[in-house]
Residue frames as qw, qx, qy, qz and C-alpha x, y, z in Angstrom:
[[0.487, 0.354, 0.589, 0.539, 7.75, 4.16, 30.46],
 [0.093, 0.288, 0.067, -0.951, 7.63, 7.88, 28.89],
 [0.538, 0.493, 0.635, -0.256, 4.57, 9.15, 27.06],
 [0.474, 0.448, 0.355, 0.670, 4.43, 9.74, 23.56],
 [0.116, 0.204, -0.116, -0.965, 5.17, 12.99, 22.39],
 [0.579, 0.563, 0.292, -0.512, 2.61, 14.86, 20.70],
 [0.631, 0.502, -0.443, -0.391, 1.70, 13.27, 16.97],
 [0.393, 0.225, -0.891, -0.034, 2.83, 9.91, 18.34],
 [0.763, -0.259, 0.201, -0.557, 1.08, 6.85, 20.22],
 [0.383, 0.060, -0.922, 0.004, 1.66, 2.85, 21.52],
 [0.830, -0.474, -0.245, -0.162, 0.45, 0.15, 23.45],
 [0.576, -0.640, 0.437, -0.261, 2.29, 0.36, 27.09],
 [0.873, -0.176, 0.451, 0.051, 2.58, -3.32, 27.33],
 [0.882, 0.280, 0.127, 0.356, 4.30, -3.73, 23.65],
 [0.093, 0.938, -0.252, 0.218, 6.56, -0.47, 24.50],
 [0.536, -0.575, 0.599, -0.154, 7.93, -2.41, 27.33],
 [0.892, -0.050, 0.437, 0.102, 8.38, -5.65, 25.75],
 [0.561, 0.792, -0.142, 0.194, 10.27, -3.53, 22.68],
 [0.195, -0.767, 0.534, -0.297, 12.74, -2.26, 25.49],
 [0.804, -0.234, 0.534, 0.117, 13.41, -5.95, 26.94],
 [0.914, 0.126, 0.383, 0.044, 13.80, -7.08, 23.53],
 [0.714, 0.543, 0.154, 0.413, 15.46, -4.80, 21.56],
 [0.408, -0.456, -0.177, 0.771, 16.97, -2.47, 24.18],
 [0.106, 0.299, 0.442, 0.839, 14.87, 0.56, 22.22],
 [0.005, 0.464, 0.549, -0.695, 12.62, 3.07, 23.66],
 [0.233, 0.675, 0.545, 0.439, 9.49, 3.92, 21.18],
 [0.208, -0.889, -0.051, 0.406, 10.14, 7.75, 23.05],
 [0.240, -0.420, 0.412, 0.772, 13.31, 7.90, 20.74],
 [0.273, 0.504, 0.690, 0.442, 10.70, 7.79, 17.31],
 [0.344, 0.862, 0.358, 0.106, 10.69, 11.34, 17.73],
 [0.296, -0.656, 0.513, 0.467, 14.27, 11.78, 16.63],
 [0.616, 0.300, 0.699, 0.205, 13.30, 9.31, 13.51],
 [0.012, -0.410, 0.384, 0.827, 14.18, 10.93, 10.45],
 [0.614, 0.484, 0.622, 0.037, 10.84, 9.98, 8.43],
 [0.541, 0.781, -0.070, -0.306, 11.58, 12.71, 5.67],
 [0.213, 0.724, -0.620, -0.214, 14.87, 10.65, 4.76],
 [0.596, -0.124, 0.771, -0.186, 13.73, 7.33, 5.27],
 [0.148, 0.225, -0.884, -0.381, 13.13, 4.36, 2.91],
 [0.549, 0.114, 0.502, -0.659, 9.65, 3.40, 3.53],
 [0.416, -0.107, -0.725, -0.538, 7.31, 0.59, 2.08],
 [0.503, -0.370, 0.195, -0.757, 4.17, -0.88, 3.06],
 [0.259, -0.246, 0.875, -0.328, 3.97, -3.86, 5.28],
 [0.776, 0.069, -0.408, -0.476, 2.07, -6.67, 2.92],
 [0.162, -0.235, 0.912, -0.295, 3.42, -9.64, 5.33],
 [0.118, -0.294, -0.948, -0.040, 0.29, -10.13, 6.21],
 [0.117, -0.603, -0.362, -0.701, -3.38, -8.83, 6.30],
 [0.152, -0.095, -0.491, 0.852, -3.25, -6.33, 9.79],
 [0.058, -0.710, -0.678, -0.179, -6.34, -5.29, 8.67],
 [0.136, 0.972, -0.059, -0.181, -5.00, -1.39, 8.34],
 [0.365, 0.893, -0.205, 0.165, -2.16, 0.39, 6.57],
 [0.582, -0.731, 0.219, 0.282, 1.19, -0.43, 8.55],
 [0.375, 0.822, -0.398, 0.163, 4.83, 1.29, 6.90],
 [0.742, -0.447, 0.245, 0.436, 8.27, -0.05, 7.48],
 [0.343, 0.913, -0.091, 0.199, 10.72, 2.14, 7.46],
 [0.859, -0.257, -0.209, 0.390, 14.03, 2.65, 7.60],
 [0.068, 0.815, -0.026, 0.575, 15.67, 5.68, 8.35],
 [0.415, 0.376, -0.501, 0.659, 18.22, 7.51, 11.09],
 [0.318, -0.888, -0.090, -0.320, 18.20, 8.42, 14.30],
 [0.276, -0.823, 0.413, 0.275, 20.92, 10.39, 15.16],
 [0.202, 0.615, -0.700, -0.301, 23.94, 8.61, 13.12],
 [0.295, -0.104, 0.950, 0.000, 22.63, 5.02, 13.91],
 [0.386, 0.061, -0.605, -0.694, 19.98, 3.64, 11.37],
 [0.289, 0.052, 0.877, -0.379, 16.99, 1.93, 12.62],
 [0.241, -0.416, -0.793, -0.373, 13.47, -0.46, 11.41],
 [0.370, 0.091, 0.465, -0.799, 10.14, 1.19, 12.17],
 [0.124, -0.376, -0.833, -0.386, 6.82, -0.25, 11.91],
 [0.187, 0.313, 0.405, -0.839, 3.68, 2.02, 12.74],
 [0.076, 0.666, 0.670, 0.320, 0.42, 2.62, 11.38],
 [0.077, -0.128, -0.005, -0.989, -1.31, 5.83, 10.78],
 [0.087, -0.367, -0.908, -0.184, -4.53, 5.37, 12.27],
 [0.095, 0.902, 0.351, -0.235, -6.13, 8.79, 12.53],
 [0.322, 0.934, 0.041, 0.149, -4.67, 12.06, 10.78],
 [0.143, -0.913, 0.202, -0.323, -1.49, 13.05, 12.03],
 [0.543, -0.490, 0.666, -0.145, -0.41, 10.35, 14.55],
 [0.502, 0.448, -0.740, -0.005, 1.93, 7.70, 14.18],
 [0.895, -0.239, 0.117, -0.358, 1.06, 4.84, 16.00],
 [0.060, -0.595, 0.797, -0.087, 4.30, 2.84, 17.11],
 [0.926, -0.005, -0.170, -0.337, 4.56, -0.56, 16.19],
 [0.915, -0.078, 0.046, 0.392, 7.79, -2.09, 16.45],
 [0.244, 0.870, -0.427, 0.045, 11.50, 0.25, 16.66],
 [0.839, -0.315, 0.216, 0.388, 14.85, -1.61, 16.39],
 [0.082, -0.581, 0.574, 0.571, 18.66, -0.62, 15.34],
 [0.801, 0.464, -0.095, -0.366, 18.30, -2.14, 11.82],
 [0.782, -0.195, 0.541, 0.241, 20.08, -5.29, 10.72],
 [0.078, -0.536, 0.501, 0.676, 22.77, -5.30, 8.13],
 [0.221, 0.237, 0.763, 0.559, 20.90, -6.44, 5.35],
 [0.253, 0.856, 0.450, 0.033, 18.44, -3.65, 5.90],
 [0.313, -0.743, 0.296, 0.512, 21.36, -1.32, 6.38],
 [0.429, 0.135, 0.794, 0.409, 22.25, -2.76, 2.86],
 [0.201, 0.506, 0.738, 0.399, 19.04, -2.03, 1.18],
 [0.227, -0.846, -0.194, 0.442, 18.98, 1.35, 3.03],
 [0.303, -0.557, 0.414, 0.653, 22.28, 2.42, 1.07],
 [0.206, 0.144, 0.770, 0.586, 21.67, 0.85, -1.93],
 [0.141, 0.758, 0.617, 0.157, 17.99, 2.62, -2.17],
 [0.259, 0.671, -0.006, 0.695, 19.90, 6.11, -2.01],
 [0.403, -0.905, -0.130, 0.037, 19.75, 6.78, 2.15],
 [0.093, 0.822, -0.196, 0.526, 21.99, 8.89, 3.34]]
């Protein structure tokens, strides 16, 4: 598994079990277009911190992130997948690009 770039961070074990599951390497989140993304915060349920889902490009395909910010700076990888057409959907329709 690569290491994060700099400004990013996971857990190992749920990096690898992203890759089985969603054939997605949390290494490509720093190609993620966060300044054109579609972002709210993750109220599901109480994580006990801050966590963002977003949606937003990398390269021409469109993909869900979930992360938390949990120091200054760094992005803390939670979940990356291609995005399913109803977020694709609510992507377009919320003005991405």
């Amino acid at each position: 598994m690569p290491n994060p770039p700099p400004g990013f961070e996971w857990d190992e074990a749920k990096a690898a079990w992203n890759r089985r599951v969603h054939g997605v390497s949390f290494a490509a989140v720093k190609d993620f277009d966060f300044a054109g993304a579609r972002e709210t915060e993750d109220v599901r349920h109480d994580y006990r911190e801050i966590r963002f889902f977003s949606l937003g490009k990398i390269e021409r395909t469109l993909y869900a992130l979930v992360y938390t910010r949990p120091k200054d700076k760094i992005v803390r990888v939670i979940s990356l997948r291609k995005a399913t057409a109803q977020e694709r959907t609510i992507y377009f329709a919320a003005g991405g690009q």
